[in-house]
C-alpha positions as CSV (number, residue, x, y, z in Angstrom):
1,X,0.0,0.0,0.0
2,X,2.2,2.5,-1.1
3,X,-0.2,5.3,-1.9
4,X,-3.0,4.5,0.6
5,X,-3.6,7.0,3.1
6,X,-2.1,9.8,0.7
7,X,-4.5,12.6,1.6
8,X,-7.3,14.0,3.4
9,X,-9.9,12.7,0.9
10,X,-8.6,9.1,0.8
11,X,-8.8,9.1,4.5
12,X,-12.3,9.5,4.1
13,X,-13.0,7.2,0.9
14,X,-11.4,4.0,0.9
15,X,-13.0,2.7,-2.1
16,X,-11.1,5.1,-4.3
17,X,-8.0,5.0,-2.3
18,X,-5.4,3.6,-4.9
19,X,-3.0,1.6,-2.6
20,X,-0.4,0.8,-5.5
21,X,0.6,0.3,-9.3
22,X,2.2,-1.9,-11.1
23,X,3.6,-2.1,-14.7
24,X,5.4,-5.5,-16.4
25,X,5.8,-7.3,-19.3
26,X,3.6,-10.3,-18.6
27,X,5.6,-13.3,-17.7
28,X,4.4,-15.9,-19.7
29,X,2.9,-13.7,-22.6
30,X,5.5,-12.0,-24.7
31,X,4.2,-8.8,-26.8
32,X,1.9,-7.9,-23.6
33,X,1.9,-5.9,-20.9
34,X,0.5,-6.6,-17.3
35,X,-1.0,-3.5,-15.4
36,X,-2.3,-3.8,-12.4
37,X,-3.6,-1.1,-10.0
38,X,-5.2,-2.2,-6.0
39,X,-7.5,-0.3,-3.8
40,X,-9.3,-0.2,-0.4
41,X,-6.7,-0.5,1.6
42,X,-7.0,-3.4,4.2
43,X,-10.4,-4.7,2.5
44,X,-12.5,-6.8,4.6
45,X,-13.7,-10.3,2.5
46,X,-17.0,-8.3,2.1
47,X,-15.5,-5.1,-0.1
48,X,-16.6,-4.4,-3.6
49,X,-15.6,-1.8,-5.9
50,X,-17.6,1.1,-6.0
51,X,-19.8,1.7,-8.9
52,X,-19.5,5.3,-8.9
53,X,-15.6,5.4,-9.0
54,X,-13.0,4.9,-12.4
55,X,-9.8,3.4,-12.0
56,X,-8.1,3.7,-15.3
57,X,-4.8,3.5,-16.4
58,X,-3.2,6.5,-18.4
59,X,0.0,5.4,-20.8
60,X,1.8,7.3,-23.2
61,X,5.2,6.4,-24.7
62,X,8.2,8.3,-23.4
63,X,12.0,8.6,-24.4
64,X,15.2,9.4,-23.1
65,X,15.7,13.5,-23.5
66,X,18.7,14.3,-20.9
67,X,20.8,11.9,-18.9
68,X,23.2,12.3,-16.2
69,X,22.4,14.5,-13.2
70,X,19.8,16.5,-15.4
71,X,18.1,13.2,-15.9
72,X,14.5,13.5,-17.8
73,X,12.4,12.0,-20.0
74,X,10.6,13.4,-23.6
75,X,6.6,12.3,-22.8
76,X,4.5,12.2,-26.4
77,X,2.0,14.2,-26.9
78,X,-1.4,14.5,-25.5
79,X,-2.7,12.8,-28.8
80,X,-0.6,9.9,-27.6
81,X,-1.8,8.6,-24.6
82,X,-3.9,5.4,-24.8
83,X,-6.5,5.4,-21.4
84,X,-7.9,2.0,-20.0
85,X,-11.1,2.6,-18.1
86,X,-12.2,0.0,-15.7
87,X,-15.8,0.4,-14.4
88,X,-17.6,-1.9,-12.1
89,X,-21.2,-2.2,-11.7
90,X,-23.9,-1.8,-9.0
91,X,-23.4,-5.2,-7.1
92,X,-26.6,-7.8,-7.6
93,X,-27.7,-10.2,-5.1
94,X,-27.8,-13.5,-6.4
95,X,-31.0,-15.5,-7.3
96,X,-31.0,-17.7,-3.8
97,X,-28.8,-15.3,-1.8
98,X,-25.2,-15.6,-1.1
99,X,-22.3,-12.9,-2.0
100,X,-23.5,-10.0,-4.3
101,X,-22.3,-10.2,-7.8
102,X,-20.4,-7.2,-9.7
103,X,-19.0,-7.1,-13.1
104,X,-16.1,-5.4,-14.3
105,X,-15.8,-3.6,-17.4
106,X,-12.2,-2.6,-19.4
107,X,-12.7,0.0,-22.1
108,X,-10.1,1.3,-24.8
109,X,-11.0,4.9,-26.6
110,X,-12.3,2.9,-29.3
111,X,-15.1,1.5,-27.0
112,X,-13.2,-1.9,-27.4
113,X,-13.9,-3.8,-24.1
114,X,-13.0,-7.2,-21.7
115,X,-15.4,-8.0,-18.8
116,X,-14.8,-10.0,-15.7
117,X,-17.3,-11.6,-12.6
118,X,-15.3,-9.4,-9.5
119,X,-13.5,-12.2,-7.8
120,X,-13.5,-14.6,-10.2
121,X,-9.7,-15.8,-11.0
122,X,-9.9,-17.0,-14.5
123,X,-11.0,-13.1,-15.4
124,X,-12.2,-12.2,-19.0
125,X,-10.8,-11.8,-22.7
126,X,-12.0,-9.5,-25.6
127,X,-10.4,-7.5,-27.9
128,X,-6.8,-8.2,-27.4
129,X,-7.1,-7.1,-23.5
130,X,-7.4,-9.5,-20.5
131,X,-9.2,-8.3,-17.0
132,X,-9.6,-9.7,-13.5
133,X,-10.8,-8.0,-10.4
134,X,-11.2,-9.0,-7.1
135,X,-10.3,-9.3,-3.2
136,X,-6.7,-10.1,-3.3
137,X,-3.8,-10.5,-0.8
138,X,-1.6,-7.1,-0.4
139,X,1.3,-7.3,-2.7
140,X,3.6,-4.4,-0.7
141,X,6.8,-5.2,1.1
142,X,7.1,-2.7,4.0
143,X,8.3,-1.9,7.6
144,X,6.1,1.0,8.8
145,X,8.2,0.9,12.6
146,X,11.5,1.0,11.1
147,X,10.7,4.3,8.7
148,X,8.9,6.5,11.3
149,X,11.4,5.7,14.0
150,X,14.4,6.9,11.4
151,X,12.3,9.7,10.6
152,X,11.4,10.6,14.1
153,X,14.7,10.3,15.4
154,X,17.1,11.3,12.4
155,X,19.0,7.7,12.4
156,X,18.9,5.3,10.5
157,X,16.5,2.3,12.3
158,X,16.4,-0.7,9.6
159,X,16.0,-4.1,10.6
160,X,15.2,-3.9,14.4
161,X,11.5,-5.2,13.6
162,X,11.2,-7.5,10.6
163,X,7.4,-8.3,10.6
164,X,6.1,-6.9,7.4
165,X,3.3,-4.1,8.6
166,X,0.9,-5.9,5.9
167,X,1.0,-8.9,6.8
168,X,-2.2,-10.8,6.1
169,X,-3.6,-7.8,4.8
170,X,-5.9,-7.8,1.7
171,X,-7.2,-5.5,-1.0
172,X,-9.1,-4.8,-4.2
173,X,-7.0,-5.6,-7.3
174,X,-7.6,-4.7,-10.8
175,X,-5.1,-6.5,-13.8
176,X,-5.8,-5.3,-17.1
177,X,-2.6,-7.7,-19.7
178,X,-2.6,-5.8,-22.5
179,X,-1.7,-6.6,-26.2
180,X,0.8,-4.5,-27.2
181,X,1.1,-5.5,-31.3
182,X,-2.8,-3.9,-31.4
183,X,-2.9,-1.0,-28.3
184,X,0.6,-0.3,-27.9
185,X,2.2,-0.2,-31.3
186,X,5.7,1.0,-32.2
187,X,6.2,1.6,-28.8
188,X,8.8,1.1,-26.8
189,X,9.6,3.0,-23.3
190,X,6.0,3.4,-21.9
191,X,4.8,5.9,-19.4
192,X,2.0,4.0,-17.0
193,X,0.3,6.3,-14.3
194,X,-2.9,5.2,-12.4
195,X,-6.1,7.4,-11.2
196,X,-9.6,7.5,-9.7
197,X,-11.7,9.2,-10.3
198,X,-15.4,9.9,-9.8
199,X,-17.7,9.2,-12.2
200,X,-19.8,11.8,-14.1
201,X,-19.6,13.3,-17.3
202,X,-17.2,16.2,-15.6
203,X,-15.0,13.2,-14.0
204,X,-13.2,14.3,-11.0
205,X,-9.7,13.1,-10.6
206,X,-9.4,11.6,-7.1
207,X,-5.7,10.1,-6.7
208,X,-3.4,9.5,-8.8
209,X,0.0,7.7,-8.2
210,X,2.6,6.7,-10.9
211,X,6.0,5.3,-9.0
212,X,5.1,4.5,-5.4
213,X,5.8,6.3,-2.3
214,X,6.2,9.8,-3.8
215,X,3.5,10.9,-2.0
216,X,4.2,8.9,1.7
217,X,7.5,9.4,1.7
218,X,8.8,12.2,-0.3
219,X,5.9,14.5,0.4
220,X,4.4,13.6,3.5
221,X,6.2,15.2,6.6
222,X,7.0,19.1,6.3
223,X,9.7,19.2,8.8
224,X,12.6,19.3,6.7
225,X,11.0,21.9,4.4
226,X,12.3,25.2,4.7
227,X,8.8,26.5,2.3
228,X,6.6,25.3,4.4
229,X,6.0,23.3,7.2
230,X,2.4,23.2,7.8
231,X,0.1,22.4,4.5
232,X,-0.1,19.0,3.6
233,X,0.8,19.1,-0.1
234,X,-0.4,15.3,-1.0
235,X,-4.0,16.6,-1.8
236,X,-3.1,19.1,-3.9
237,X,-0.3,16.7,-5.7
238,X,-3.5,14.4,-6.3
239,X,-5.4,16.5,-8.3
240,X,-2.6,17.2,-10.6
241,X,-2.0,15.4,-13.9
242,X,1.0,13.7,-13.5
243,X,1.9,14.4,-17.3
244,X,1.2,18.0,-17.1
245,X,2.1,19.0,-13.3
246,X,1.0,22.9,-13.1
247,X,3.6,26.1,-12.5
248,X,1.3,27.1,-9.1
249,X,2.8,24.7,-6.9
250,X,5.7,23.2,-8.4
251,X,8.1,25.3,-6.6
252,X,6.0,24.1,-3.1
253,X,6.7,20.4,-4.5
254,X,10.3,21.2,-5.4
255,X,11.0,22.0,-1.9
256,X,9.5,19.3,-0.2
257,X,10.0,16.4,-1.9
258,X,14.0,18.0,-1.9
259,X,13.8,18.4,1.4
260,X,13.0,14.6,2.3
261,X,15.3,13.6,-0.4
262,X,18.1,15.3,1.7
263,X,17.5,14.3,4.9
264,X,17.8,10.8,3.4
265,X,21.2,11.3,1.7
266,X,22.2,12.3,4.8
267,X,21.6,9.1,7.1
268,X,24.9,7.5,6.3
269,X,26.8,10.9,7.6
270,X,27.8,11.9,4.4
271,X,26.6,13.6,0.9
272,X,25.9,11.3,-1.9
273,X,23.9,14.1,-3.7
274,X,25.3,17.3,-4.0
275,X,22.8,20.2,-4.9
276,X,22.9,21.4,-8.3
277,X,23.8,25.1,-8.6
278,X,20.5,26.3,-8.2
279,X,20.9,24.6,-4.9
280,X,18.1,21.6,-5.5
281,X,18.6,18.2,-4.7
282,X,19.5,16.3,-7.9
283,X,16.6,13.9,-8.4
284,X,13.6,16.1,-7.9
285,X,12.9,16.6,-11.6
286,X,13.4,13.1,-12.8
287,X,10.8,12.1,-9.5
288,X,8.5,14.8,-10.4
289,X,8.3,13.2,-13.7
290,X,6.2,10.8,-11.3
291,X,5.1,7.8,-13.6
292,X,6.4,4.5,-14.1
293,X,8.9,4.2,-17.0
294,X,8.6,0.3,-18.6
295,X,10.4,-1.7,-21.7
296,X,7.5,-3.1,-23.4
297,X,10.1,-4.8,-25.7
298,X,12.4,-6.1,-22.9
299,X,11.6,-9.7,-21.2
300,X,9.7,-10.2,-17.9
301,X,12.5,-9.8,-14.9
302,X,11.9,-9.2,-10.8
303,X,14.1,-6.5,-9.4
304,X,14.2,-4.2,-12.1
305,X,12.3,-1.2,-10.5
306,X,13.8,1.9,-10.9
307,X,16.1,0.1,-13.3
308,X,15.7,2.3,-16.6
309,X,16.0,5.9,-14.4
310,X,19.3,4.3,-12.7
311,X,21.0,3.9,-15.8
312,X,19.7,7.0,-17.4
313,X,21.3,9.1,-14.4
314,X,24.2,6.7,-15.5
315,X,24.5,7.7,-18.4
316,X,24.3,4.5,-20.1
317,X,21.8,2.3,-22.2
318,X,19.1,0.5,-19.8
319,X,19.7,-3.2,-19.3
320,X,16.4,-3.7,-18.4
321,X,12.0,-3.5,-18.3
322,X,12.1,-1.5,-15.5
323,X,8.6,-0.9,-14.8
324,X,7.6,-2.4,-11.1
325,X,6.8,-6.3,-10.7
326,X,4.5,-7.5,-7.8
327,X,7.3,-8.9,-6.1
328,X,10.5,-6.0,-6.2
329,X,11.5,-5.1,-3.0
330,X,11.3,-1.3,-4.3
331,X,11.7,-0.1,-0.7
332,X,14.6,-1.5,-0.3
333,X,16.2,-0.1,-4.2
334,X,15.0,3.7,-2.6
335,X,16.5,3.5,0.5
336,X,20.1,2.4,-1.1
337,X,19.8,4.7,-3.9
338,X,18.4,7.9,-1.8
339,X,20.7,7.2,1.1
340,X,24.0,6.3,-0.3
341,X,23.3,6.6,-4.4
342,X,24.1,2.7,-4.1
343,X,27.7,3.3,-3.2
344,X,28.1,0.7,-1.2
345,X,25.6,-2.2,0.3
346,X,22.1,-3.1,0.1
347,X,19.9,-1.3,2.3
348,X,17.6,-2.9,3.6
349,X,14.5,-2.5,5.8
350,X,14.0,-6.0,7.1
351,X,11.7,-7.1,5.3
352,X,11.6,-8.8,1.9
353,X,8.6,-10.3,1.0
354,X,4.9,-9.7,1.2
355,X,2.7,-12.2,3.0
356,X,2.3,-13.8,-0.1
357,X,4.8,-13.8,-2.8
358,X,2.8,-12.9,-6.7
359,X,3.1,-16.0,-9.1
360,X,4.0,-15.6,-12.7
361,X,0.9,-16.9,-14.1
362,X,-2.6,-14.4,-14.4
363,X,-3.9,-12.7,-12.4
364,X,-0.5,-13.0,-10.5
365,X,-2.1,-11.5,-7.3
366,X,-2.0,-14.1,-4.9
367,X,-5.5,-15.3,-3.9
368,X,-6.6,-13.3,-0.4
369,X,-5.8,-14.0,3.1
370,X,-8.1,-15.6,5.6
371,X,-10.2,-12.9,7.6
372,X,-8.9,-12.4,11.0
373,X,-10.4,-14.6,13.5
374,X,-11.8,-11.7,15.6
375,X,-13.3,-10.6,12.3
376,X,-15.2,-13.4,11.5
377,X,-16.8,-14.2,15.0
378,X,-17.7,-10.7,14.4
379,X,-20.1,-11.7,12.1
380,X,-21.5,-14.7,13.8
């Protein structure tokens, strides 16, 4: 869940709280690409999807316009982008009772379109798209203890707890596989970002998240900004498109998110970033070029995340898909590239898994987690 929680509003509305996204070339389907987006965070074995909420998935192809410390990326045009709608409908109680049925819809531009039964596993097929929807064990890998105390105290505080905070957790997932040949050709470098939004004919963009824990981590706590220390930007940073991010508050983003980024680089006691000479920590436009950045054209590996931007900033040709598989340990890949700019060992948090590892066969999610024993007498 590395977006849940990410403002006022998803506080308040769970249902369109996006908890994490996902972009990979499918394992065992060349030519396609996996998306996957989850919501709710902590869903009970009762949650649905909200009828009145879209979760859709925004891509447009990208490539490499500055490397090095001035690290960016060229994003096509607006004509470019290709936008996957997923839609869910009112849930229906079934003819003799039992658990209320829902349907999910995918939908292309063209009005092209794959249905799924919500928490059914074998999903749905049409027009070169696959869909599946449903309660699903949380994929995220975190240590919730281990961050707050090293942010609360200013030292470091990996691996003295090594539970992972979501363990048994569950959620609502959504995995669109996508044929790239029809939908995605002559592409190669892909920009994936994920939204909600409500449903209307003036949509209203609810979150939005493209690489995970921008938001959490790089723009949550105001202490280290020297802007300001009291407004919590996350809502605003919501409401933004993430390919067009306005001029109002980008100098309010700049500051924060360069802030955080330099109290990390300073845990190990010394300076792996150096401010440019306008005095701003290095990666802040490459991260507020906040998407995921994926080889459609490269094969299926784990531990790639953050791959491409690594080797752009290294000046070199990337190795890899990049993207972000169910199972990286991206927490991990942040913390040794913010902290030391991966000069030197791993970093690591302590934990390495989620509570259930993703498989490499659709709709990779790993099935959901037993409810909680005090839950279900609950309901008895």
């Amino acid at each position: 869940m590395s977006d849940h929680l990410s403002s006022p509003r998803a506080l308040e509305d769970p249902a369109s709280d996006i908890c994490d996204l996902y972009a990979f070339p499918s394992p065992g389907r060349p030519g396609h690409l996996t998306l996957v987006m989850t919501v709710f965070p902590r869903a009970a074995h009762t949650a649905l999807f909200a009828d009145d909420v879209v979760c859709r998935f925004r891509l447009r192809p990208v490539s490499v316009a500055a490397t090095g410390v001035k690290a960016r990326f060229a994003v096509g045009a607006d004509d470019t982008e290709m936008i996957l709608e997923c839609t869910f409908s009112e849930p229906s109680a079934p003819t003799g009772g039992g658990r209320p049925v829902q349907v999910g819809t995918c939908t292309t531009p063209t009005h092209h379109e794959a249905r799924a039964v919500v928490h059914d596993r074998s999903g749905g097929d049409g027009d070169g798209l696959r869909m599946f929807a449903g309660l699903v064990s949380d994929p995220f890998i975190f240590q919730l203890e281990s961050i707050m105390e090293t942010v609360t105290t200013g030292k470091l505080a990996f691996g003295k707890v090594t539970t992972n905070t979501m363990d048994g957790a569950n959620v609502l997932g959504i995995v669109v596989e996508v044929d790239c040949a029809r939908w995605l050709p002559d592409h190669s470098l892909v920009a994936v970002v994920g939204e909600t939004l409500a449903a209307g004919k003036r949509p209203v963009r609810l979150e939005r998240v493209g690489r995970p824990e921008i938001k959490n981590i790089g723009m949550q706590w105001p202490g280290y900004d020297p802007l300001n220390r009291t407004i919590d930007l996350r809502e605003l940073y919501n409401q933004e498109d993430a390919f067009h991010l306005r001029d109002d508050y980008l100098d309010a983003y700049r500051s924060r998110l360069g802030a955080n980024l330099s109290f990390y680089d300073g845990l190990d006691g010394k300076t792996d970033w150096p401010p440019d000479e306008n005095g701003n920590h290095p990666l802040v436009g490459l991260l507020l070029q906040d998407f995921l950045v994926v080889d459609v054209t490269k094969p299926f590996a784990e531990d790639t995340w953050f791959g491409i931007e690594q080797d752009v900033l290294a000046d070199r040709p990337h190795r890899n898909c990049g993207g972000r598989a169910l199972n990286d340990d991206f927490l991990d890949t942040y913390y040794t590239f913010f902290i030391s700019a991966g000069n030197g060992p791993r970093i690591s948090d302590g934990v390495d898994q989620a509570t259930v590892p993703a498989t490499h066969d659709f709709p990779y999610l790993a099935p959901p987690n037993p409810a909680p024993a005090a839950a279900e007498a609950g309901r008895t």
